[in-house]
C-alpha positions as CSV (number, residue, x, y, z in Angstrom):
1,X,115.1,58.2,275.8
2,X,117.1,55.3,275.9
3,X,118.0,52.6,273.5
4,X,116.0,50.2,275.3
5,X,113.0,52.3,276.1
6,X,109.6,51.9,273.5
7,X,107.1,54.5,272.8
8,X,103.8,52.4,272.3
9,X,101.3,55.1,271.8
10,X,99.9,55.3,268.3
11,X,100.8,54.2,264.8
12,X,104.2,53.3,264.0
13,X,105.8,53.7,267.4
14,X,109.5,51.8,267.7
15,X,112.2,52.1,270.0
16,X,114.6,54.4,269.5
17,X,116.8,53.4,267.4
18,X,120.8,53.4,266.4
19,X,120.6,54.5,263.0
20,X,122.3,57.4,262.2
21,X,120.6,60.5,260.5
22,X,122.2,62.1,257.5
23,X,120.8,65.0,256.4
24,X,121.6,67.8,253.6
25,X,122.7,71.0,253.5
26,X,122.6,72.5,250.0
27,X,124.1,75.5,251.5
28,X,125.1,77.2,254.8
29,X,121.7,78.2,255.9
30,X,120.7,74.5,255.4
31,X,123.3,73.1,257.1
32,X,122.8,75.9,260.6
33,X,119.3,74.0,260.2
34,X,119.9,69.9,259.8
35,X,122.9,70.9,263.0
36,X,119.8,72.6,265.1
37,X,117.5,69.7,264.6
38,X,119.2,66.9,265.1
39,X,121.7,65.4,262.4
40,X,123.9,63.6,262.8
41,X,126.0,63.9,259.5
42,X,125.2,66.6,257.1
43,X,126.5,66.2,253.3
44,X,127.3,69.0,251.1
45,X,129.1,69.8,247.9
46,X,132.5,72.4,247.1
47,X,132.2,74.3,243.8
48,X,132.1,71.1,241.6
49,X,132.2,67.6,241.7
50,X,128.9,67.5,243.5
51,X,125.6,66.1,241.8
52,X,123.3,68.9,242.9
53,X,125.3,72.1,240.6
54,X,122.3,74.6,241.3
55,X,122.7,74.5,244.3
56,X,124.3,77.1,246.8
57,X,127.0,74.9,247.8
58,X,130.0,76.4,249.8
59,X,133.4,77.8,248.7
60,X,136.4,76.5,250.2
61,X,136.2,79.0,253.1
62,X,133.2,78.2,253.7
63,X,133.7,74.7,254.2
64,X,136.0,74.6,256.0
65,X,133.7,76.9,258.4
66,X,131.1,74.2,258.0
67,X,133.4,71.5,259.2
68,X,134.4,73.7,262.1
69,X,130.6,74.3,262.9
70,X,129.5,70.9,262.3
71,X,132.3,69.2,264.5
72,X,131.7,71.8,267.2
73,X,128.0,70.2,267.3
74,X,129.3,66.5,267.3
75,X,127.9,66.1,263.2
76,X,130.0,64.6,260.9
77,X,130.8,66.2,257.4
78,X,130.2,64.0,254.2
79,X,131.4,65.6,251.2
80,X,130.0,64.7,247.4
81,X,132.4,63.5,245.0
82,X,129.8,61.8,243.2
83,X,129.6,62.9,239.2
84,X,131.2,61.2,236.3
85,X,134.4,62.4,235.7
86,X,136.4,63.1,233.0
87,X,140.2,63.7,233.0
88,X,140.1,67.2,233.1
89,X,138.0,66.9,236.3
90,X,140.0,64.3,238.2
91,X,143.3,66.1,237.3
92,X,142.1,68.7,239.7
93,X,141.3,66.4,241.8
94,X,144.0,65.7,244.0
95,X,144.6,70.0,245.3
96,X,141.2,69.8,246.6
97,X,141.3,66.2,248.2
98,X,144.5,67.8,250.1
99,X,142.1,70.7,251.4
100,X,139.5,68.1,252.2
101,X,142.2,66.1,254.2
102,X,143.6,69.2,256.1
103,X,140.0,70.6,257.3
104,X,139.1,67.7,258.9
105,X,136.1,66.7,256.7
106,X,134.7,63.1,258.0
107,X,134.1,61.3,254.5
108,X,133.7,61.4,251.1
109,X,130.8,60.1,248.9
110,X,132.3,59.3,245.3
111,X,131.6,57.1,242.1
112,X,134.6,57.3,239.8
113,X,137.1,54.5,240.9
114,X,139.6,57.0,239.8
115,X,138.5,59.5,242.2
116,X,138.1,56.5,245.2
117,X,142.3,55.7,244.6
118,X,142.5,59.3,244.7
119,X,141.2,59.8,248.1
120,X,142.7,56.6,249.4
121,X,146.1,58.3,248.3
122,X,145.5,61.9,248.3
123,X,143.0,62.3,252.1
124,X,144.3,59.3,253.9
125,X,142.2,60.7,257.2
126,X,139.0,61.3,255.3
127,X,136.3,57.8,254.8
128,X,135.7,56.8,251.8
129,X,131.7,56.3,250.9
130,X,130.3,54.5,247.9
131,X,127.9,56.8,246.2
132,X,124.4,55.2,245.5
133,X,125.7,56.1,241.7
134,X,127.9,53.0,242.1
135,X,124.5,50.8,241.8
136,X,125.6,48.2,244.4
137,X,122.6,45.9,245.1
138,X,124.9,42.9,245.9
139,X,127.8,41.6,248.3
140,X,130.1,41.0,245.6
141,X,129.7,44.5,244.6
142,X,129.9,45.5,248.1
143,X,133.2,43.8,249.3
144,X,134.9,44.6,245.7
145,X,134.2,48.4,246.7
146,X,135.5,47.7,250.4
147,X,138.9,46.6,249.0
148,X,138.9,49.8,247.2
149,X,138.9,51.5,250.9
150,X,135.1,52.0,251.1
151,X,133.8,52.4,254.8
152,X,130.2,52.9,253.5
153,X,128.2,52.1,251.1
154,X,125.4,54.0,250.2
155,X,122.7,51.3,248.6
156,X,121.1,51.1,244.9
157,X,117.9,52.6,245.2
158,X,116.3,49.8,244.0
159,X,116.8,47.9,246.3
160,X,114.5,45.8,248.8
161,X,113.7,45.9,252.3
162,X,114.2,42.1,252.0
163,X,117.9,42.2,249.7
164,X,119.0,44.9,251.8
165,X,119.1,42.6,254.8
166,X,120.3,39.8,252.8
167,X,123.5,42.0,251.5
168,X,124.2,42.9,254.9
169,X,123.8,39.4,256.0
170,X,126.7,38.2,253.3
171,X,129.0,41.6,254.3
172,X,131.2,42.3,257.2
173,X,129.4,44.4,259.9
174,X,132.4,46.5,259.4
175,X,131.1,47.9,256.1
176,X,128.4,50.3,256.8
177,X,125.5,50.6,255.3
178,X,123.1,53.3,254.1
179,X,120.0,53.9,252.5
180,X,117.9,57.2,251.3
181,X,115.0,57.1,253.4
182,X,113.0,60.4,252.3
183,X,113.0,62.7,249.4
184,X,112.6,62.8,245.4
185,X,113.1,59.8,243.4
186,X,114.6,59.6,240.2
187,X,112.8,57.5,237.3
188,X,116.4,56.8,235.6
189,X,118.4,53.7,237.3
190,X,120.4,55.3,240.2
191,X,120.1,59.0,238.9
192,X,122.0,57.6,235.4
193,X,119.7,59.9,233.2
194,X,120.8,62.0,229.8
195,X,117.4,63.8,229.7
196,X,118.6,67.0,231.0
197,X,121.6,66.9,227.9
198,X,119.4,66.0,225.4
199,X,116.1,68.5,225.8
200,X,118.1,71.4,227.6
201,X,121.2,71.7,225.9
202,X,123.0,71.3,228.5
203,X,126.4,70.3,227.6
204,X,127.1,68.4,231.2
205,X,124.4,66.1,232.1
206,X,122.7,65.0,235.1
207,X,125.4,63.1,235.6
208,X,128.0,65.8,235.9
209,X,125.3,67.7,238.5
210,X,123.5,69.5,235.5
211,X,119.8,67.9,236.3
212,X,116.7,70.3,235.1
213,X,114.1,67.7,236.2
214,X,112.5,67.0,232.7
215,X,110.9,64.1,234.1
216,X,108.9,66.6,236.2
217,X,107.2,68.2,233.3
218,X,103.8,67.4,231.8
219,X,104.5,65.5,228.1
220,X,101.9,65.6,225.2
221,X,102.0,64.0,222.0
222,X,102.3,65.4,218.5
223,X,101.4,64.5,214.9
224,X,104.5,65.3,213.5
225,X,103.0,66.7,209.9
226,X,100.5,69.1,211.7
227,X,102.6,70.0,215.2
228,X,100.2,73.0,215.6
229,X,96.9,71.1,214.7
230,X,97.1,67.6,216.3
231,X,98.5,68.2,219.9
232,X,97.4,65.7,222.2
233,X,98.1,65.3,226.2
234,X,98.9,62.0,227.3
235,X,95.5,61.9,229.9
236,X,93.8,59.7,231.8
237,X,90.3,60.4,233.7
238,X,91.2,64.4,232.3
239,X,94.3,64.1,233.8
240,X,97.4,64.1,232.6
241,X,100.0,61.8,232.1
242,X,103.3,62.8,234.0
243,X,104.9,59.3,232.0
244,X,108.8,60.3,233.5
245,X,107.6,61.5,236.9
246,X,108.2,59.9,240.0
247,X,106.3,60.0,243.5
248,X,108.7,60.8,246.5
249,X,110.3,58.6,248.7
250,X,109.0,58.3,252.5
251,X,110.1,55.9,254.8
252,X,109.0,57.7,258.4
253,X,107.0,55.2,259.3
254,X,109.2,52.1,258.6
255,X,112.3,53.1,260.1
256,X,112.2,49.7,262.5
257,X,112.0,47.8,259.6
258,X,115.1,49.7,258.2
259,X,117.0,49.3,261.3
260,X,116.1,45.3,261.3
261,X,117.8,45.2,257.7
262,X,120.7,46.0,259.1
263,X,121.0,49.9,258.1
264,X,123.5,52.0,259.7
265,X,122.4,55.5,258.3
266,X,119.3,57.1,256.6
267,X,120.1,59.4,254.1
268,X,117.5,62.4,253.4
269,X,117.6,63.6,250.0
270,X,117.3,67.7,249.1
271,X,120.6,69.5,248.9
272,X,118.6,71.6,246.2
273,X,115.7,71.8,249.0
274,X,115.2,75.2,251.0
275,X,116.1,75.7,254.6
276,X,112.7,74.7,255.2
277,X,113.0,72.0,253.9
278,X,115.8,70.9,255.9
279,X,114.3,71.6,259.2
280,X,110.8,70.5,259.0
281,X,112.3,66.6,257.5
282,X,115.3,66.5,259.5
283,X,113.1,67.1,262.6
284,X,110.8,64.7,262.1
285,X,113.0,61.9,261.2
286,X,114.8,62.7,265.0
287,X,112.1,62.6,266.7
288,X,110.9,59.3,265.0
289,X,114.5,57.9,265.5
290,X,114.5,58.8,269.2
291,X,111.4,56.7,269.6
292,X,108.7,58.7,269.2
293,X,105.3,57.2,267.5
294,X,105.7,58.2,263.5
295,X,102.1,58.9,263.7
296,X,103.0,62.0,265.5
297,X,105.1,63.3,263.0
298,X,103.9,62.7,260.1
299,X,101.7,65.2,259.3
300,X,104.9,67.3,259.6
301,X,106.2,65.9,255.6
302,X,102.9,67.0,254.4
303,X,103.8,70.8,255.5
304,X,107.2,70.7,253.0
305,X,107.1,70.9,249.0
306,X,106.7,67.1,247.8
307,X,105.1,65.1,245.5
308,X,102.6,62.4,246.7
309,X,104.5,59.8,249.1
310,X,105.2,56.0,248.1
311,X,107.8,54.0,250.1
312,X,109.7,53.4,246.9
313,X,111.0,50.0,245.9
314,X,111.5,48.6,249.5
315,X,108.3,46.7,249.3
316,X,108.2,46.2,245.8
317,X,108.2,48.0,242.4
318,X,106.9,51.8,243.1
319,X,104.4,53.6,241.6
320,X,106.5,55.4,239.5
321,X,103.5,58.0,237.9
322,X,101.7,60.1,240.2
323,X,99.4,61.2,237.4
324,X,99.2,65.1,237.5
325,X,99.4,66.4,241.0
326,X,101.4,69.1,241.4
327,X,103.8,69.7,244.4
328,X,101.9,70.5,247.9
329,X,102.7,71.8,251.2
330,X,100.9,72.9,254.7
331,X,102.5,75.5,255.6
332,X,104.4,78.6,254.5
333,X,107.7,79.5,256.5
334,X,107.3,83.4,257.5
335,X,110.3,83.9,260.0
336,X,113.9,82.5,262.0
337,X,114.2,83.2,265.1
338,X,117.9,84.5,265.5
339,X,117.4,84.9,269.5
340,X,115.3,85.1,272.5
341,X,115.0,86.6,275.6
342,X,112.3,87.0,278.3
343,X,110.3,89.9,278.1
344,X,111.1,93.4,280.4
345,X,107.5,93.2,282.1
346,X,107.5,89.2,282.3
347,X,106.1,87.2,285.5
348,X,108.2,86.4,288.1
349,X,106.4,82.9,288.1
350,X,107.8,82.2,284.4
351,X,104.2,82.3,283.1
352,X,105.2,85.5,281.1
353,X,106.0,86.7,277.9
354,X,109.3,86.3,275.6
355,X,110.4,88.3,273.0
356,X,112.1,86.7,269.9
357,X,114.0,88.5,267.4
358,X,113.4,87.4,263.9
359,X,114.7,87.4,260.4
360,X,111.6,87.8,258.0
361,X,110.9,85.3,254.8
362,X,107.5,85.8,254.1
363,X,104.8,88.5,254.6
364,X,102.1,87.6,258.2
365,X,99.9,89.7,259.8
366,X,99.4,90.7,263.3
367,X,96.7,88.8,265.0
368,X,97.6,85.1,262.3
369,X,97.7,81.9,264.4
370,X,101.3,81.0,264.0
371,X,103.0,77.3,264.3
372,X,106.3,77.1,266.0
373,X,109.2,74.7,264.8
374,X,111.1,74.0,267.4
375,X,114.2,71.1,267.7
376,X,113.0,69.6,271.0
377,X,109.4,70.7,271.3
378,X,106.0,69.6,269.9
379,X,104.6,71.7,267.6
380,X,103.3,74.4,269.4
381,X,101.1,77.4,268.1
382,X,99.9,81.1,269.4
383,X,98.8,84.5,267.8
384,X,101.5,86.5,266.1
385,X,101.6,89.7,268.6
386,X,103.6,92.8,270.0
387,X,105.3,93.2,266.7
388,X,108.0,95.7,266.0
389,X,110.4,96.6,263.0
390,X,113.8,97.7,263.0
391,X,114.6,100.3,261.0
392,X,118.9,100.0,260.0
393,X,119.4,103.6,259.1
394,X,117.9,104.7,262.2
395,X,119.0,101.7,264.5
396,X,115.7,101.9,266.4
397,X,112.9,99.8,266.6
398,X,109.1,100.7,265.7
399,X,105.4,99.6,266.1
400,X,104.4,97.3,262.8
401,X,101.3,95.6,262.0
402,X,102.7,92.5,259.8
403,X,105.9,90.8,259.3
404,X,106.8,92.4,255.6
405,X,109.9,92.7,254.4
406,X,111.9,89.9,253.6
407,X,115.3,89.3,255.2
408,X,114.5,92.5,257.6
409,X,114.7,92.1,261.6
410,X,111.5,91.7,263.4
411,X,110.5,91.6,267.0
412,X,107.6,89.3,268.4
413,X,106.0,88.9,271.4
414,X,105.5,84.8,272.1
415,X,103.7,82.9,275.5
416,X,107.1,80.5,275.6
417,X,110.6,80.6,274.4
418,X,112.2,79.6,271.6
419,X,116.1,79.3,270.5
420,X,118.1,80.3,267.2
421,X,116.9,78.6,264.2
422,X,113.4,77.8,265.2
423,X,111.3,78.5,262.9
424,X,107.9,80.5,262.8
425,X,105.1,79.2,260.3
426,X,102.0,80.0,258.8
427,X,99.3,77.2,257.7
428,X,99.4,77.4,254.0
């Protein structure tokens, strides 16, 4: 579809629009999946430096494989940079801005000024983003972080629909601009949080990539002289009280308003999310962005892990406490399809079967209805048939009655094809 062509069917229909899509890859698996459907940039971490530690992350060799897989697809590689740093950290800076530099990798997301001059000097070819750690909320901010070489800047998440346009209004149109758009928000300013430090132990905090999510956890109060006697929850209507939590972030069905504002890229958040994860958002937000109606896709955020949506502080303060729900999803990935091919005894016509060979995740039985991710498809759905197993030590193939054993090649019989890295579902 064209730039200029509008979808007008349903809820939340726009054109399509120029925005680009930046999706994350907390590992390679990830990052096969936000390449298959449809992102644009991807942005991962090396071994440190990165806010998302727990991650899988990706060795230098590895890297520089994504870079080479990535650029082979026409996605850009954005690189974190983005913890406080201390001078033990930035002193090793500089090796590993050189290997950025030499593999080609597109840009790099930092918050230490120290660490910006570093890249300036150290990765001349490689872009220089403003981590949403820097806070910027205003054009002052925004053109004192452009003379530092910035060529993005990736937005406060506090900010406005309404002050978003009016920074990009004051700015050069040079200076790009990005927001997050979908994903878990943090209940500390711009992820600045010591929680994790203080009630974990950890000796790095969140800051430095170590988060444990405390604010996640359910809180009750104590009567200090009787801890064991006088334990109450913090409740409400039986409930209770998750006082640090946050609802997640979900823009699908406002991306017009985004792109008015003068946004050049969406950001998804989740480089500690599954493969999953990655697909199911990243798809959504492509389809959406190529002007189809959001209506039509967003029934597809409900089928991921989250929290209860809220559209964060673009139209005004959030509700920050979602009370106690706990996280929710639709549907239960139960296979990858690593290739396709139509079957021996298929119709000449085309209405025939394919067979798909499959990595298993999780257990399904013959005879389930199954839901088909697909990059450029609707969501499409048939009975989970003609099921075989292949067994490695005899390197043959044999009759099975359920998808079973995890990370084990299947075959399946399905009424259309599919390509590598669809994904085959169960409703949950």
């Amino acid at each position: 579809m064209s730039d200029g062509e509008t979808q007008t069917a349903g809820r939340g229909a726009v054109a399509a629009l120029p925005m680009r899509l930046l999706a994350p890859a907390g590992g390679p698996e990830q990052l096969a999946q936000a390449i298959h459907f449809g992102a644009d940039e991807v942005y991962l971490a090396g071994d440190r430096w990165g806010m998302r530690s727990r991650s899988r992350n990706f060795s230098r060799e590895e890297l520089a494989a994504a870079v080479e897989a990535a650029h082979g697809a026409g996605v850009s590689v954005h690189v974190t940079l983005n913890t406080l740093m201390r001078d033990a950290d930035v002193d090793k800076l500089p090796d590993y801005l050189h290997f950025l530099n030499d593999v080609g990798v597109d840009a790099a997301i930092v918050a230490d000024l120290g660490a910006m001059g570093l890249v300036r000097s150290e990765a001349p070819d490689v872009e220089i983003h403003a981590s949403t750690q820097t806070s910027i909320m205003n054009a002052r901010a925004a053109e004192a972080y452009a003379r530092l070489g910035a060529r993005r800047l990736v937005l406060a998440r506090e900010m406005s629909i309404a002050e978003v346009a009016e920074l990009r209004r004051r700015v050069s149109r040079e200076l790009e601009i990005e927001v997050f758009a979908h994903g878990s928000m943090c209940m500390a300013v711009s992820g600045r949080c010591l929680l994790s430090s203080e009630l974990v132990g950890r000796e790095r905090s969140a800051n430095f990539g170590a988060c444990t999510q405390p604010c996640r956890w359910g809180w009750t109060l104590v009567e200090e002289s009787r801890p064991d006697e006088r334990r109450m929850p913090l409740e409400s209507d039986d409930q209770w009280s998750y006082i640090l939590s946050s609802n997640d972030l979900c823009m699908l069905d406002h991306l017009g308003e985004l792109a008015d504002a003068g946004v050049d890229a969406i950001k998804l958040e989740g480089r500690a999310k599954g493969s999953y994860y990655t697909a199911c958002v990243t798809n959504a937000y492509r389809h959406v962005l190529d002007g189809e109606p959001a209506a039509r896709w967003a029934s597809e955020l409900d089928a991921v892990s989250h929290r209860p949506y809220s559209t964060g502080f673009f139209f005004g303060n959030p509700t920050q406490n979602p009370g106690r729900v706990d996280y929710a999803r639709d549907r239960l990935m139960v296979a990858t399809v690593e290739r396709c091919e139509a079957a021996p005894d298929a119709a000449p016509d085309g209405g025939g079967a394919f067979v798909a060979e499959v990595l298993c995740r999780n257990k399904a039985r013959a005879g389930e209805t199954l839901q088909v991710l697909s990059a450029h498809e609707p969501i499409r759905e048939c009975a989970l048939a003609g099921l075989e197993h292949y067994d490695a030590d005899e390197q043959s193939w044999h009759p099975a009655q359920e998808l079973s054993r995890a990370m084990e090649r299947y075959r399946v019989l399905l009424p259309f094809a599919v390509e590598p890295f669809d994904i085959l579902c169960l409703k949950a």
